[in-house]
N, C-alpha and C positions, 0 to 999 in steps of 0.2 A: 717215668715222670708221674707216674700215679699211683695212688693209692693203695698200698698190701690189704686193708683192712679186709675188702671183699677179693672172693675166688673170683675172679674175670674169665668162669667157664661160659664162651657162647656157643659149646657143641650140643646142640639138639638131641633127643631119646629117638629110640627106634618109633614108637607111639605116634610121636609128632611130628615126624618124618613120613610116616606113612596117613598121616591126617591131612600135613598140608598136600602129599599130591592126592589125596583123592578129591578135593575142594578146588585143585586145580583142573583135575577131570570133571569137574562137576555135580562128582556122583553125592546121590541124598543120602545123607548120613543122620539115624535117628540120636540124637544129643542125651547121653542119660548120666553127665554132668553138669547141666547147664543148673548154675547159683546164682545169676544175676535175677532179681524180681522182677526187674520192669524188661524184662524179656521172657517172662513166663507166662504172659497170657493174661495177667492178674487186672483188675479194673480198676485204676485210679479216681479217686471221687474229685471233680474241680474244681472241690474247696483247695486241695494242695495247691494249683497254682493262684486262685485267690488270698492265699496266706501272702502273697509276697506284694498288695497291692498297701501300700502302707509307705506313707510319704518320710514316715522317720528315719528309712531305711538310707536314705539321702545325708544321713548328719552323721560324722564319724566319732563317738566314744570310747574311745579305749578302755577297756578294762583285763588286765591279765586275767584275770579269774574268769571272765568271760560277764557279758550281760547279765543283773539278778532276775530280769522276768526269765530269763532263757534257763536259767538255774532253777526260777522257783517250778519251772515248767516238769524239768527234772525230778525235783521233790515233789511235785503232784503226781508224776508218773509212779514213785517208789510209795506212795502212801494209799495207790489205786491197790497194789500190791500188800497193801497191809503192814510195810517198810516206812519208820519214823527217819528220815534224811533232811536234816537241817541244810539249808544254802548254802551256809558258812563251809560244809564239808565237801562243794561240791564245786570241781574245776571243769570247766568247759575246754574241749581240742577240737580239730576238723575231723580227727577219726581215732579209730584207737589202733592204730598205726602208730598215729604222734603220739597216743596216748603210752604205748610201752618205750618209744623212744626217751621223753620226758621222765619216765618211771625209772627207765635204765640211767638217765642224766645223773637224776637225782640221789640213788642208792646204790652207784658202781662206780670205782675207777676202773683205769686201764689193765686189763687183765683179768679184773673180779669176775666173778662166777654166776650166774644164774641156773636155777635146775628148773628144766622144761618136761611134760609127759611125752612118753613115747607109747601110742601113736599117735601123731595130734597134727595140725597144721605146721606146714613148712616153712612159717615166716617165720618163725622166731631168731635161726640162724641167719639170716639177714639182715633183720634189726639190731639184734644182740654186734654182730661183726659193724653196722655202722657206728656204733660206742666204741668200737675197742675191747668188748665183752667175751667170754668164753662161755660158751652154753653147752650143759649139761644134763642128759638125761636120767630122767628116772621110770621106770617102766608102771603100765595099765596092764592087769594082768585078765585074762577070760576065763572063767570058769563056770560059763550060762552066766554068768552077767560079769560083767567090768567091774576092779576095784584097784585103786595103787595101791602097790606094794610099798609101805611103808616102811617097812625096812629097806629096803632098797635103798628109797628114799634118803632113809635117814643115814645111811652110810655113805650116801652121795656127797654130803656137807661137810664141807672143809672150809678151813679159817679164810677163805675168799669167797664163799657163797655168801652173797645177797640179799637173795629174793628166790621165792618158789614160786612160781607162774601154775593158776591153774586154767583149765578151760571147761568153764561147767554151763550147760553141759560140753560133755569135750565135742573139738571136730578130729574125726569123722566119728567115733567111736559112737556119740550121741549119751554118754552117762554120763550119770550128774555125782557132784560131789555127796558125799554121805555124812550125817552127822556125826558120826564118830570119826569117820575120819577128819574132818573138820576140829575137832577137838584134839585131836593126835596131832597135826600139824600145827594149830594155833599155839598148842605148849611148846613142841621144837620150836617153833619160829619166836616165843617169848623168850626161852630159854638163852637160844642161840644169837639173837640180838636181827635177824632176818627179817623180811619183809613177806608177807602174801600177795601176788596179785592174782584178782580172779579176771578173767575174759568171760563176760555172761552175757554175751552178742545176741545168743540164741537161748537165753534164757526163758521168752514166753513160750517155746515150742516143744512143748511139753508131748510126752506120745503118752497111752498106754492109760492105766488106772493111776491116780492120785498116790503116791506113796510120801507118807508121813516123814520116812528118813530119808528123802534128797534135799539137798539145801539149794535155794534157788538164787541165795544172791551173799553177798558177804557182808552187805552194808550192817550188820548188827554185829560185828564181830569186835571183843574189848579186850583182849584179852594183849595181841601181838599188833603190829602195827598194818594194817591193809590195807587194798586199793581194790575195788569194783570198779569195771570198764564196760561200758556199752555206747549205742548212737544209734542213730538214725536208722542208718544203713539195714540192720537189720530189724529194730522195734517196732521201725513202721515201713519196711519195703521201699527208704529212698538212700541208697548209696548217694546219688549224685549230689546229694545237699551238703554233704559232710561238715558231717556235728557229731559229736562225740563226748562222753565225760568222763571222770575218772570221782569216786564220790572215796574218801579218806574215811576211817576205822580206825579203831584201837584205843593206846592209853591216851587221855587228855593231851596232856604236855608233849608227847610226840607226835601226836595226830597235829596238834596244829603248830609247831617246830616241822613236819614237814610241807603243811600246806603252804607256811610261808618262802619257804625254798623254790616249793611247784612255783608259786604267783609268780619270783624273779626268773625261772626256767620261762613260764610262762611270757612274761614281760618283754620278753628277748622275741618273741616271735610272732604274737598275738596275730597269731593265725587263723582265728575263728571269725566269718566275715557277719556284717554287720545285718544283710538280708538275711540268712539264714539263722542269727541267733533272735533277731523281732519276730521272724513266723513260727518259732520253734514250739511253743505252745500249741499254735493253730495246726501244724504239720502233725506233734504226735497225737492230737485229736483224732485228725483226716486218718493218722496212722491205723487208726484203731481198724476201718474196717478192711485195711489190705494185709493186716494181720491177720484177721480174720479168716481173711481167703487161702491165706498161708498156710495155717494150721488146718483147714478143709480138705486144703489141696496134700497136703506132706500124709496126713493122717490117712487120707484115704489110698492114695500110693502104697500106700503100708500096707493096707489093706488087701489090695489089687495085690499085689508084689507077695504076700505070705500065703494067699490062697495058690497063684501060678504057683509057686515054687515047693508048694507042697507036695512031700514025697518024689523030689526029683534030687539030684546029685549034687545042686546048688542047691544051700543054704542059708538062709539070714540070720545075722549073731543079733543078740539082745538089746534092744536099743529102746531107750528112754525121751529121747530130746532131739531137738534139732533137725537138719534137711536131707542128712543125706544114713543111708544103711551100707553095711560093710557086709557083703556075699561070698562068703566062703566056696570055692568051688574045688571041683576035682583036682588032685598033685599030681594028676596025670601030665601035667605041661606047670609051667612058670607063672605066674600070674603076669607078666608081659607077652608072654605067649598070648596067651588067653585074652587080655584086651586088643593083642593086633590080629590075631583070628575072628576077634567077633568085629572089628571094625572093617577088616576089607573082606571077607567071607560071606559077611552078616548087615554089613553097614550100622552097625550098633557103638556109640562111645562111651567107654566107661576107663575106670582112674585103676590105674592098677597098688596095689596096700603100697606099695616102698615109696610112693608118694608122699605118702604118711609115716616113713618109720615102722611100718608093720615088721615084726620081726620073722614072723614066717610066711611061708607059703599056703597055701595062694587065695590070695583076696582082692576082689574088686569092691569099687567104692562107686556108689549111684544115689543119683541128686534125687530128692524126695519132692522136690518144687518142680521139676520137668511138667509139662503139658500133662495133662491125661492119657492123651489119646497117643503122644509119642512113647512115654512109659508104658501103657498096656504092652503095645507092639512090639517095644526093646524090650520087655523082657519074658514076651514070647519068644523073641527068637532067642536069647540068650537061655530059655529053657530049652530049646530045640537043639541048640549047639552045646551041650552038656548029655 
């Protein structure tokens, strides 16, 4: 009596099987996964809960597109960034969750195809299967740094592909799109009559030195028809507000032939609430400075984390962006070996790559936002255990 569209597996991993009983034993397990902000230690300023003291928040407006202060907030946030984003192109959701949902409504039927990066985040085949979708990979290839394979790619697409999802910078991988490849893709996806969507969640989290060729957001793209996805969650360190947008690209006439489509997707659910699209201005204000601490905190880890691991057995692949790095370690053991060895051996947790679609062995994946003081230590011993 239910639903095919989702796998209904509730069998647990070995992983987290062996996490929940040690949490049932009690035992201190140092966290070097942990991606939630407001459980990292970080200092919220109490302007964020002063944003929501605002009497208008009491009077209900509908708007499918979402609030225009809440949008134009949006559009001040891309032109902080040097990014010209007109209101008109920009749709408000609760996350971008809804936001690939809506994405997927509006540019797939039943069956159609979308091409996802492999290694990347695990939602996609969740979302995609709530449509009705088939999702398809195209692979991130390493060679001292990240780049897709474009070829790949492009023999991925058949006459049910859709849409090409990118994640820039991607998770876990942490690289960013590049301009050439941007230009490679923007002509397939004109040619081919396809969509882009970028996920640029973690797009201020930049590591390393300034390089000229990553592209940090899609909103300037004219060429094919696109969609830039961000919120809250990550630009300013508040998941639990959920606000979200999705800002539209491309040729005139299709950019706004689909925006009008979104509004009625939109219309149907107006899901974006009323208190959090009035403070939304004020929030990515407050946002600024737990961003701050964000990129302190991830940059310096990095730092921490590439001096330990120097000249030892584990290694950290090339990373650009975002919260978390990918640890190549020894093929002496599985990389599930290797994160349930250092978690009841060592009490250390970390994500093992098939998480993520890693293609090979063996790779763990550690959150860059962890404490200080819990990262030093976990990855002293995860040097000790290699």
């Amino acid at each position: 009596m239910f639903s095919s569209r989702i796998h209904w597996d509730s069998q647990t991993n070995r992983l987290t099987r062996a996490l929940e009983a040690m949490r049932r034993d009690g035992a201190r397990i140092l966290d070097l996964t942990e991606s939630n902000p407001t459980r990292a230690g970080l200092a919220y300023p109490p302007e964020i809960v002063r944003a929501f003291d605002d009497p208008r928040m009491l009077v209900y407006e509908p708007s499918p597109a979402g609030a225009a202060e809440a949008r134009q907030a949006v559009a001040s946030y891309y032109a902080a960034r040097g990014a010209r984003v007109e209101i008109e192109r920009i749709l408000l959701t609760a996350s971008t969750s809804e936001a690939y949902a809506w994405l997927f409504k509006l540019l797939t039927n039943a069956g159609d195809h979308v091409l996802v990066p492999r290694p990347s985040y695990p939602l996609f085949e969740f979302l995609a299967n709530l449509e009705s979708v088939e999702v398809r990979q195209y692979p991130l290839v390493y060679h001292g740094g990240w780049a897709i394979d474009l070829d790949s790619l492009a023999a991925a697409v058949s006459e049910r592909t859709r849409a090409v999802v990118l994640v820039n910078p991607n998770n876990p991988t942490g690289s960013y799109v590049k301009r050439a490849e941007l230009q490679a893709l923007s002509s397939l996806c004109a040619q081919r009559r396809i969509a882009l969507i970028s996920d640029e969640v973690f797009s201020d989290y930049a590591l390393g030195s300034p390089d000229a060729e990553r592209v940090a957001t899609l909103v300037g793209v004219e060429e094919c028809l696109a969609f830039s996805m961000s919120g809250l969650s990550k630009v300013a360190g508040l998941p639990q507000m959920k606000l979200g947008w999705i800002v539209a690209s491309g040729p005139p006439k299709l950019r706004a032939e689909a925006l009008e489509k979104l509004e009625w997707i939109a219309d149907t659910y107006l899901s974006v609430g009323a208190p959090v699209a009035r403070a939304a201005a004020r929030l990515l204000a407050s946002g600024e400075s737990v961003q701050r601490q964000i990129r302190e905190r991830t940059a310096g880890n990095l730092a921490v984390a590439r001096e330990m691991l120097a000249g030892s057995a584990a290694n950290i692949l090339a990373v650009e962006g975002g919260w978390y790095i990918a640890v190549r370690m020894p093929r002496i053991r599985g990389e599930e070996d290797w994160a349930i060895q250092l978690l009841t051996r060592d009490g250390v947790l970390t994500q093992p790559g098939f998480f993520y679609d890693f293609e090979s062995e063996a790779f763990l994946i550690v959150s860059l936002l962890t404490a200080p003081e819990v990262f030093r230590e976990g990855i002293a011993r995860l040097k000790r255990a290699v």
